[in-house]
Structure formats: C-alpha cells, structure tokens
C-alpha positions, 0 to 999 in steps of 0.5 A: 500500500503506497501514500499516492495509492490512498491520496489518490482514493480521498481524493477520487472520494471527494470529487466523485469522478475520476478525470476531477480527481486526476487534475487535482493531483495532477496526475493522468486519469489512467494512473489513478485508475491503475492505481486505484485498482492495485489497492482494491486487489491489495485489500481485497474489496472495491472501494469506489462503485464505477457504475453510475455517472458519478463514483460513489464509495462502496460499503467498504470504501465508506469504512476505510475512508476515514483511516485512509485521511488519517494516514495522510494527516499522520505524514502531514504531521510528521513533515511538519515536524521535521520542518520544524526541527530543521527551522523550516516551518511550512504550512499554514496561518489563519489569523483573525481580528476585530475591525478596530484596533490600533496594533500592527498586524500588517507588520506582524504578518511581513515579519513572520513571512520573512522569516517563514516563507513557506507558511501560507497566511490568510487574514479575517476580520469579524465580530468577536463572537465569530472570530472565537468561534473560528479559534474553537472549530479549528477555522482559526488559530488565533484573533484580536477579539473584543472582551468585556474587563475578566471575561474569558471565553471557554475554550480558548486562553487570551492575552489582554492587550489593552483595557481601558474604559469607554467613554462618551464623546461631542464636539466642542460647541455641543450642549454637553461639552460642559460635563464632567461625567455622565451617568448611563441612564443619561445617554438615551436622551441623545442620538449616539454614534456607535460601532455595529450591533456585534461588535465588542464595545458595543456589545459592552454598551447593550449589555449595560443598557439591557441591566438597566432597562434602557434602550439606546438611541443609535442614530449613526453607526461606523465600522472604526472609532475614528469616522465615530469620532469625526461624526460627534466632531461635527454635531451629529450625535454623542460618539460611544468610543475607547477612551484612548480615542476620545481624549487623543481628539483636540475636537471633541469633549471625552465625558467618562460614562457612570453608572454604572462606569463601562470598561472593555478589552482587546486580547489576543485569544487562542484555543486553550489546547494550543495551536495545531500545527507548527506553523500556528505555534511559531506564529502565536509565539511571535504575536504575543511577544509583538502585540 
C-alpha cells in the first residue's frame, strides 16, 4: 500500500469522478485508475462503485475512508515536524481580528513571512463572537477579539492587550461639552454614534443598557472609532468610543460614562489546547511577544 495509492482514493472520494480527481493531483486519469485498482486487489474489496455517472464509495470504501485521511494527516504531521526541527516551518496561518484596533498586524504578518516563507497566511476580520468561534472549530488559530474587563471565553486562553474604559464623546460647541461625567441612564436622551450591533464595545454598551432597562438611541453607526469620532466632531450625535480615542481628539469633549462606569478589552485569544500545527505555534509565539 503506497501514500499516492490512498491520496489518490480521498481524493477520487471527494470529487466523485475520476478525470476531477486526476487534475487535482495532477496526475493522468489512467494512473489513478491503475492505481486505484492495485489497492482494491491489495485489500481485497472495491472501494469506489464505477457504475453510475458519478463514483460513489462502496460499503467498504465508506469504512476505510476515514483511516485512509488519517494516514495522510499522520505524514502531514510528521513533515511538519521535521520542518520544524530543521527551522523550516511550512504550512499554514489563519489569523483573525476585530475591525478596530490600533496594533500592527500588517507588520506582524511581513515579519513572520520573512522569516517563514513557506507558511501560507490568510487574514479575517469579524465580530468577536465569530472570530472565537473560528479559534474553537479549528477555522482559526488565533484573533484580536473584543472582551468585556475578566471575561474569558471557554475554550480558548487570551492575552489582554489593552483595557481601558469607554467613554462618551461631542464636539466642542455641543450642549454637553460642559460635563464632567455622565451617568448611563443619561445617554438615551441623545442620538449616539456607535460601532455595529456585534461588535465588542458595543456589545459592552447593550449589555449595560439591557441591566438597566434602557434602550439606546443609535442614530449613526461606523465600522472604526475614528469616522465615530469625526461624526460627534461635527454635531451629529454623542460618539460611544475607547477612551484612548476620545481624549487623543483636540475636537471633541471625552465625558467618562457612570453608572454604572463601562470598561472593555482587546486580547489576543487562542484555543486553550494550543495551536495545531507548527506553523500556528511559531506564529502565536511571535504575536504575543509583538502585540
């Protein structure tokens, strides 16, 4: 039995036809039959039904197919492992984040694929609640996720990149920019300027409001704290924002939220049984001592 003997039945297996299954492999479609035939005679039973318009797995096809991925993950593996010892991880990286932060993921990816050019990296941006879905189900091996200050999500470890209090925001010629504080029960008397329903602060601005039995007025809504803080500049509304963003702005008046006060993290997750690959490991590595 040869490993090309079974890629070429997982394949044929999840094509379902046989010239699909041999451009995949690029290999001519005689030579997968042939091959295809030696295992069936070494095991002594059909694996694939030839008779219809598409192949379909017979009963014993059906109960091997399983052990035959498994096989092929198991060299996989090992490759990866020996990459790993001779410094050359390959494979691939899949890293997600929420669409407003400040840390410098394009520079984290360009270092890690200098030092790693093998590794394929494709990056996601999502709300908090998909992205650790992604790191749980194996989609992802790691996100910048929004977290409410203490949560931890089950199944996956975090590390808290910032945590910092959300505060409410206007322009300087607004009615408010006299105030020094402003309780929660306040902020439905004005037309807010918040993130999207899902995202992490504004997932924090709900869950308070929803305590408290108020239902907040969301006139306008942006996918960065910057375009909410160039909306509340301009007299358009009361922007809800990290508190680095609202004090960092010349044209706007921060008014720390009270009452209850509302705080809000960015953390690097992970699952909590660690990154699958080598690949993933070396990169986790390198983006908690980045970020």
């Amino acid at each position: 039995m040869e490993l090309r003997q079974l890629e070429y039945f997982v394949t044929v297996a999840e094509e379902g036809n046989f010239t699909r299954a041999a451009e995949r492999v690029h290999v001519a479609q005689p030579g997968v039959s042939a091959q295809l035939r030696r295992l069936e005679r070494e095991l002594g039973h059909e694996l694939l039904d030839r008779s219809g318009r598409t192949v379909r797995l017979t009963e014993v096809g059906a109960a091997v197919l399983p052990y035959a991925r498994a096989a092929l993950a198991a060299v996989a593996g090992a490759r990866l492992v020996a990459d790993e010892f001779r410094g050359l991880v390959r494979g691939r990286v899949a890293f997600g984040m929420v669409t407003s932060h400040n840390f410098d993921v394009p520079g984290l990816l360009a270092s890690f694929h200098e030092d790693h050019p093998g590794v394929e990296i494709t990056l996601v941006e999502g709300r908090s609640g998909e992205l650790a879905a992604g790191i749980r189900d194996g989609r992802l091996d790691a996100a910048i996720i929004s977290l409410a200050t203490d949560e931890r999500p089950p199944g996956l470890d975090v590390l808290v990149l910032t945590d910092q209090a959300i505060t409410a925001a206007v322009g300087l010629e607004d009615e408010w920019a006299g105030r020094a504080e402003v309780p929660l029960a306040d902020l439905r008397e004005r037309p807010l300027i918040s993130l999207p329903a899902g995202t992490g602060l504004r997932a924090r601005l709900d869950e308070a409001c929803a305590a408290r039995g108020i239902t907040p007025r969301i006139g306008f809504e942006a996918g960065h704290p910057t375009v909410l803080a160039d909306l509340a500049a301009r007299g358009l509304g009361v922007a809800i924002l990290p508190d680095s963003v609202a004090t960092a702005r010349p044209d706007l008046h921060p008014i720390p939220i009270s009452d209850p006060p509302l705080r809000g993290c960015l953390a690097l997750a992970w699952r909590a049984a660690g990154p699958a690959s080598p690949a993933a490991r070396v990169f986790l590595d390198r983006a908690r001592a980045a970020l």
